[in-house]
C-alpha positions as a Markdown table, in Angstrom:
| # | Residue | x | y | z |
|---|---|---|---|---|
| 1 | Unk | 32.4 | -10.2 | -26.8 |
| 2 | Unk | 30.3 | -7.1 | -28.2 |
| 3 | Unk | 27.5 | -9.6 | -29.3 |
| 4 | Unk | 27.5 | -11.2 | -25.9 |
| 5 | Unk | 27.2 | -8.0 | -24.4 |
| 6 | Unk | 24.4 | -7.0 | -27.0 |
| 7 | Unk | 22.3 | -10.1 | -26.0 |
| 8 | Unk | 23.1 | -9.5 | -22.4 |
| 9 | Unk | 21.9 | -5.5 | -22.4 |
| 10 | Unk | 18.6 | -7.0 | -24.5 |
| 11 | Unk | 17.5 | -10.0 | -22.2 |
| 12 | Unk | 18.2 | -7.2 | -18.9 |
| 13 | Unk | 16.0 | -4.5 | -21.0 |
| 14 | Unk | 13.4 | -6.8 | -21.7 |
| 15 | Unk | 13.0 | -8.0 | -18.1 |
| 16 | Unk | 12.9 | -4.9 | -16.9 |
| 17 | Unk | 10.1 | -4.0 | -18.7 |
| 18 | Unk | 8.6 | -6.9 | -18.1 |
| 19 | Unk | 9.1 | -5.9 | -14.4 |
| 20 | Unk | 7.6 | -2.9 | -15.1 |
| 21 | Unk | 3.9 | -4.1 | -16.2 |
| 22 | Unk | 1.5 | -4.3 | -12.8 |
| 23 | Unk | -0.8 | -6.9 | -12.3 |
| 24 | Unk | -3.4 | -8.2 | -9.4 |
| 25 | Unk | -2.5 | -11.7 | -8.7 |
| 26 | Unk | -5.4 | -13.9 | -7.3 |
| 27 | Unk | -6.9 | -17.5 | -6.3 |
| 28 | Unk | -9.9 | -18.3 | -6.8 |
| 29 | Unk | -11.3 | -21.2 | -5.2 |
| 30 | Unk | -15.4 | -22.7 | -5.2 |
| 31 | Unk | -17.4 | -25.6 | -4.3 |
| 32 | Unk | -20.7 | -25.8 | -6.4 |
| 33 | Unk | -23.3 | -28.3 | -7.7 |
| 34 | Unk | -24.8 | -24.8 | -9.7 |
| 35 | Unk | -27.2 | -25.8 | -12.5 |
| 36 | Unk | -27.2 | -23.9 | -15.6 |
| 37 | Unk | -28.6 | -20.2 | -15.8 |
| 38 | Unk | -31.5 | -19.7 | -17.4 |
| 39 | Unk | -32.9 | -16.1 | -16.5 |
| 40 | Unk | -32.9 | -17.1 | -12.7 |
| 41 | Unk | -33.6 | -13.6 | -10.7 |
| 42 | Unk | -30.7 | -12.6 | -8.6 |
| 43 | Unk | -30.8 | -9.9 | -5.2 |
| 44 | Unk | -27.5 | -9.5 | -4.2 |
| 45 | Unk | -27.3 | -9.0 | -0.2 |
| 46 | Unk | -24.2 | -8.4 | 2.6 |
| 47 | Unk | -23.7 | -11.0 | 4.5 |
| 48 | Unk | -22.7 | -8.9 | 7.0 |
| 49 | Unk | -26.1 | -7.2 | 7.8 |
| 50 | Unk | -24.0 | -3.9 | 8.9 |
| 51 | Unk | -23.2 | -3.7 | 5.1 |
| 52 | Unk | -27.2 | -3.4 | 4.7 |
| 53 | Unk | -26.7 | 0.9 | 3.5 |
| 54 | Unk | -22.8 | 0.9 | 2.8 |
| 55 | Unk | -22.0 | 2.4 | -0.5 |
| 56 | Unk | -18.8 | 0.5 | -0.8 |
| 57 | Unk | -20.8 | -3.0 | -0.7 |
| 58 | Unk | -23.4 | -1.3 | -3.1 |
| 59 | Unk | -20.7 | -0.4 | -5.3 |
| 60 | Unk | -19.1 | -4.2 | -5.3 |
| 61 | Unk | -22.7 | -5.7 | -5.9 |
| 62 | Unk | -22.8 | -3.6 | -8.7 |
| 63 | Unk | -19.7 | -5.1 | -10.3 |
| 64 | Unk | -21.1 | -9.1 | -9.3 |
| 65 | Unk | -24.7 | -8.2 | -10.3 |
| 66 | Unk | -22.8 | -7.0 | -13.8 |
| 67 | Unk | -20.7 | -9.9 | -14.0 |
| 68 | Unk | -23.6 | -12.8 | -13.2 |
| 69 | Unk | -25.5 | -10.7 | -16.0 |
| 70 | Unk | -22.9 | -11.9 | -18.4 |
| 71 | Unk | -23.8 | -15.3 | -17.5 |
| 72 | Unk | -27.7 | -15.3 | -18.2 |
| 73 | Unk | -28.7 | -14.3 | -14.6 |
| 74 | Unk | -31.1 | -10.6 | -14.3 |
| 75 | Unk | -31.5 | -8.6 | -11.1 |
| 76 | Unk | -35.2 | -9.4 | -9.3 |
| 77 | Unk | -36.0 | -4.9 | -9.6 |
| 78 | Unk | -38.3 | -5.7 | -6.5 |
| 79 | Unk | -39.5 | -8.9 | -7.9 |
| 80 | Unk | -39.4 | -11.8 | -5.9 |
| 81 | Unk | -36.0 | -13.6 | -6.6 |
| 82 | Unk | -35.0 | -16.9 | -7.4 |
| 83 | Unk | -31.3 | -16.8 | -6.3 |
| 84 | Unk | -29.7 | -14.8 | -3.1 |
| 85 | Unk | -26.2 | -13.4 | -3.9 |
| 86 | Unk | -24.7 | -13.1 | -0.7 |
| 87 | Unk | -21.5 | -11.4 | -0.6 |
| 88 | Unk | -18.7 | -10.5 | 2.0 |
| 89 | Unk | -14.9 | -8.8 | 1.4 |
| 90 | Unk | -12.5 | -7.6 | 3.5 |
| 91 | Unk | -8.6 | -6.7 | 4.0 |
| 92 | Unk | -6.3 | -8.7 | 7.0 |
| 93 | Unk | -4.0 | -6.8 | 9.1 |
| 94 | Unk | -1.0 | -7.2 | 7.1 |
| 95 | Unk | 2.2 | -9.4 | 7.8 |
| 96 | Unk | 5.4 | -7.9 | 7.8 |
| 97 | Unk | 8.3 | -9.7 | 5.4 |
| 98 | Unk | 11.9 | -9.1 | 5.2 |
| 99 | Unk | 13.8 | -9.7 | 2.0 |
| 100 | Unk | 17.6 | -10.0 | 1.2 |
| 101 | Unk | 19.6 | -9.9 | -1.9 |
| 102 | Unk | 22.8 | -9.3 | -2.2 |
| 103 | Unk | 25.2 | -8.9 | -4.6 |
| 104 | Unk | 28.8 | -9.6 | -6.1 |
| 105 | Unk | 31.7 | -7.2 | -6.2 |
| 106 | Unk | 34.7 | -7.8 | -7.9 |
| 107 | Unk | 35.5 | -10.3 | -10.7 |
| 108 | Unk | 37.9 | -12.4 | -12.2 |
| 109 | Unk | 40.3 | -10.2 | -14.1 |
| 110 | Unk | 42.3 | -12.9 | -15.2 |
| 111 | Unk | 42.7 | -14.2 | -19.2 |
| 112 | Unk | 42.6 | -12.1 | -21.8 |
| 113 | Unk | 41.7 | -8.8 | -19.7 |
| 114 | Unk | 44.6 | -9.3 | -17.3 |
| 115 | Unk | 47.0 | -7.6 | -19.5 |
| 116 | Unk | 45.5 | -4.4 | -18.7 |
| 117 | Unk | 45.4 | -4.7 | -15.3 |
| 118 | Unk | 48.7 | -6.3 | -14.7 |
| 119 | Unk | 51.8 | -5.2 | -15.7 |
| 120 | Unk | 53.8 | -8.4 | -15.3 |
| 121 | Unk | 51.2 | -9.8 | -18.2 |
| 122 | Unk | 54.4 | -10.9 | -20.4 |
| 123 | Unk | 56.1 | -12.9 | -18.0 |
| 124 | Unk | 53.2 | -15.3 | -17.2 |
| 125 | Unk | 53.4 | -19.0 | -17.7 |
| 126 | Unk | 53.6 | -19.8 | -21.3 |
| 127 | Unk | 51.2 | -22.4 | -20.1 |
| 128 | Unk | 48.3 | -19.9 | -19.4 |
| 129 | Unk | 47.2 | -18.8 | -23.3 |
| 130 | Unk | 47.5 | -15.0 | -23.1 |
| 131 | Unk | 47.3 | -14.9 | -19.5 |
| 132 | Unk | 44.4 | -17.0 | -19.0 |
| 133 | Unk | 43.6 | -20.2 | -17.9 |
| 134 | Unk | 41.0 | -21.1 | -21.0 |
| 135 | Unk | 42.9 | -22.6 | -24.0 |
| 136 | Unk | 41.1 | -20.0 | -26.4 |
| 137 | Unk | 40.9 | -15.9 | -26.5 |
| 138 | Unk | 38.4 | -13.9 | -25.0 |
| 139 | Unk | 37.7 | -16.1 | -22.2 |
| 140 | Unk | 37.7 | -14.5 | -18.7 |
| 141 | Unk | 40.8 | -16.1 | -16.8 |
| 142 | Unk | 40.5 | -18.8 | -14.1 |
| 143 | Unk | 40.8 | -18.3 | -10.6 |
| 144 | Unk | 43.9 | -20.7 | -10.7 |
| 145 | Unk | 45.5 | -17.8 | -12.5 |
| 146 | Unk | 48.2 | -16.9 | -9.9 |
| 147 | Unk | 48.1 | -13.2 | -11.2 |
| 148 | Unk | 44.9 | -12.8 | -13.0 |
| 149 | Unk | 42.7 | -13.1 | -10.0 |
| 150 | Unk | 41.1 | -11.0 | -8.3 |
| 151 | Unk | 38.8 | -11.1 | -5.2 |
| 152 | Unk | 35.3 | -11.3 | -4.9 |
| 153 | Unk | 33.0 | -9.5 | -2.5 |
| 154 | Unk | 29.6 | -9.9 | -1.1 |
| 155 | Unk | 27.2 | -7.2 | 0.0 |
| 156 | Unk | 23.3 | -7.8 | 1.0 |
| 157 | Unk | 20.3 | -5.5 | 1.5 |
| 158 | Unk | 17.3 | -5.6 | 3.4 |
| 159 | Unk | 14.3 | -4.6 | 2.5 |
| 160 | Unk | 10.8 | -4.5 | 4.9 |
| 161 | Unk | 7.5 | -4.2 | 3.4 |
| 162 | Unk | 3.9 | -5.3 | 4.0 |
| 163 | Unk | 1.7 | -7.6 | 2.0 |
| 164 | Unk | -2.5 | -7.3 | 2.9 |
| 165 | Unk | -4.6 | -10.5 | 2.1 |
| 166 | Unk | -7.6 | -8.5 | 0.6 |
| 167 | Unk | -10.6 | -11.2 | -0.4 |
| 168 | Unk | -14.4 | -11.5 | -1.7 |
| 169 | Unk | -16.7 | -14.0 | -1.0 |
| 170 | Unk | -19.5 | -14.8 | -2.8 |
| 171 | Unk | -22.5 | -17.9 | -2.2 |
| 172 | Unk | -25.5 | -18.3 | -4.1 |
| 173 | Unk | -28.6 | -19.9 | -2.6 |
| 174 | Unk | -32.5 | -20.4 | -3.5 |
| 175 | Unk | -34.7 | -18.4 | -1.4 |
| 176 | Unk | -36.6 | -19.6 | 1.4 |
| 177 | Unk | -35.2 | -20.8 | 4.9 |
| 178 | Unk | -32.8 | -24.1 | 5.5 |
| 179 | Unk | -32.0 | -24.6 | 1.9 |
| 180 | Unk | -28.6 | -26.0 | 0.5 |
| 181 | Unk | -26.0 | -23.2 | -0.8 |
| 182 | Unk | -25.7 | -23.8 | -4.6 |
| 183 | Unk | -22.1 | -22.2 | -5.1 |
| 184 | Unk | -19.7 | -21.2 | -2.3 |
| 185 | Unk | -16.8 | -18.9 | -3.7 |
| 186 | Unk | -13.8 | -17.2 | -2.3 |
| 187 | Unk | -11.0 | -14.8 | -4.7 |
| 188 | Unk | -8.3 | -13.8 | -2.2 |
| 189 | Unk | -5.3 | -11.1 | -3.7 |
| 190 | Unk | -2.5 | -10.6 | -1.8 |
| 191 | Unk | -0.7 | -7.1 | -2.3 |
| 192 | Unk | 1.5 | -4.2 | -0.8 |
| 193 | Unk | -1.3 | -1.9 | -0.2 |
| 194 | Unk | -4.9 | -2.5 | 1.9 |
| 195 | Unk | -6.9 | 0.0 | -0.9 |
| 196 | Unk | -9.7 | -3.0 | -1.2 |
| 197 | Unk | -11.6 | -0.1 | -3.7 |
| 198 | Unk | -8.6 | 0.0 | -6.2 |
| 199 | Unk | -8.1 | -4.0 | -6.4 |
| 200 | Unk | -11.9 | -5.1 | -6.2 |
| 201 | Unk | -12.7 | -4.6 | -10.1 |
| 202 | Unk | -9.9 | -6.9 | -10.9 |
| 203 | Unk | -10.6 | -9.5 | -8.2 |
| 204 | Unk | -14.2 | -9.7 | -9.1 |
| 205 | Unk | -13.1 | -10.1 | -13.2 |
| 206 | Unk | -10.4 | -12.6 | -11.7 |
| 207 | Unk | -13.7 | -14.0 | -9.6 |
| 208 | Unk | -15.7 | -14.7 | -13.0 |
| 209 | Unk | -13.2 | -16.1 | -15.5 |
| 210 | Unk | -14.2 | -19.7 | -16.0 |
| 211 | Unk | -17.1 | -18.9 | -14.1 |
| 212 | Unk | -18.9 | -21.3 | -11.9 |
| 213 | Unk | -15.5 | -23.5 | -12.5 |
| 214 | Unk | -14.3 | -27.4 | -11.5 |
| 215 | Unk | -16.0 | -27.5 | -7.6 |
| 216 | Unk | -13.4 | -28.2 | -5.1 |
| 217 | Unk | -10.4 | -26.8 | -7.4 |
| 218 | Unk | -8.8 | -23.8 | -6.8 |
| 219 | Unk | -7.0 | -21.5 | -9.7 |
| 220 | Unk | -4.5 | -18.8 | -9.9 |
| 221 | Unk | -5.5 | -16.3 | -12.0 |
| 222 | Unk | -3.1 | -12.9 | -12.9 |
| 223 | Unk | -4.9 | -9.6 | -14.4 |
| 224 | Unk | -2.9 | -7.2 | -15.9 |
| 225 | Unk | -3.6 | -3.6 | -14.9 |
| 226 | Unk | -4.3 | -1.7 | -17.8 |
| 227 | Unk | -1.8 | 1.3 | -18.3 |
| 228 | Unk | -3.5 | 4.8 | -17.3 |
């Protein structure tokens, strides 16, 4: 029983800490037909035209223009582009969720560990092997075990939280008027907190991994948070 109980308290300390590490979980999702990069200029641009002198969108093109860098694309500097980035992000309202657990009380006493909890222990069947129902020592005893049970009890919890659906979009198009969108993009993160600022730099690295990807699959992509 000591190495059983040894293994348990392992497996319960590794899960815990494996509890403990904090990650942004995402999908990613695109349609494309987007042709190789080869030095295209990019201007990155709201799609909201209200975003036109935010800092927070300057801030997020910032991370895209970075990322598209990586992939052979430069930024126009006032030159006329080849590409429009158009971006657009955003937090929902938040849904509310509820969740139970509960959780067992008493156990089976009976077997080998009824002896100390029952003082008519030497008068059981001679049937029962020390007490228990299992034909072996060290086995908890059944619940057919007319004086080794014990009942069990059930409590639950509640608990009420909040998740936010935070997202980014992203298309890239040729410039000029009525032309066809060469990459349509959405990553969309789902979280306990509506701080778009703290999550974006993971979304948009969640955004570009596999980058332009299989058009018309989506992906679910996890990004640990790097410990501070």
């Amino acid at each position: 029983m000591g190495n059983l109980y040894k293994i348990i308290i392992i497996i319960l300390g590794i899960s815990f800490l494996a509890s403990c590490t904090q990650s942004v979980r995402t999908n990613v999702k695109r349609f494309h037909h987007l042709p190789a990069p080869s030095g295209e200029k990019i201007v990155i641009v709201p799609m909201d035209p209200a975003n036109n002198s935010s800092i927070e969108f300057q801030d997020y093109a910032a991370l895209v223009g970075n990322a598209l860098a990586r992939f052979g694309y430069v930024p126009a500097n006032g030159e006329e582009a080849d590409l429009i980035v158009e971006l657009d992000y955003g937090v929902g309202e938040g849904q509310q969720t509820v969740r139970s657990t509960g959780m067992y009380g008493s156990m089976f006493y009976g077997g080998y560990y009824g002896r100390y909890f029952n003082p008519w222990y030497s008068y059981r069947s001679r049937y029962f092997y020390r007490g228990g129902f299992y034909p072996r020592p060290y086995y908890y005893g059944g619940m057919y075990d007319p004086f080794g049970y014990y009942p069990m009890s059930y409590s639950q919890t509640f608990r009420t939280y909040t998740n936010y659906t935070r997202h980014l979009k992203m298309i890239i198009k040729p410039k000029g008027e009525g032309v066809q969108n060469l990459y349509e993009g959405e990553v969309t993160s789902r979280g306990r907190h509506n701080r778009l600022h703290e999550v974006m730099p993971y979304m948009v690295e969640a955004f570009f991994i596999n980058f332009p990807g299989v058009s018309g699959a989506s992906e679910r992509i996890s990004i640990e948070i790097p410990e501070s």
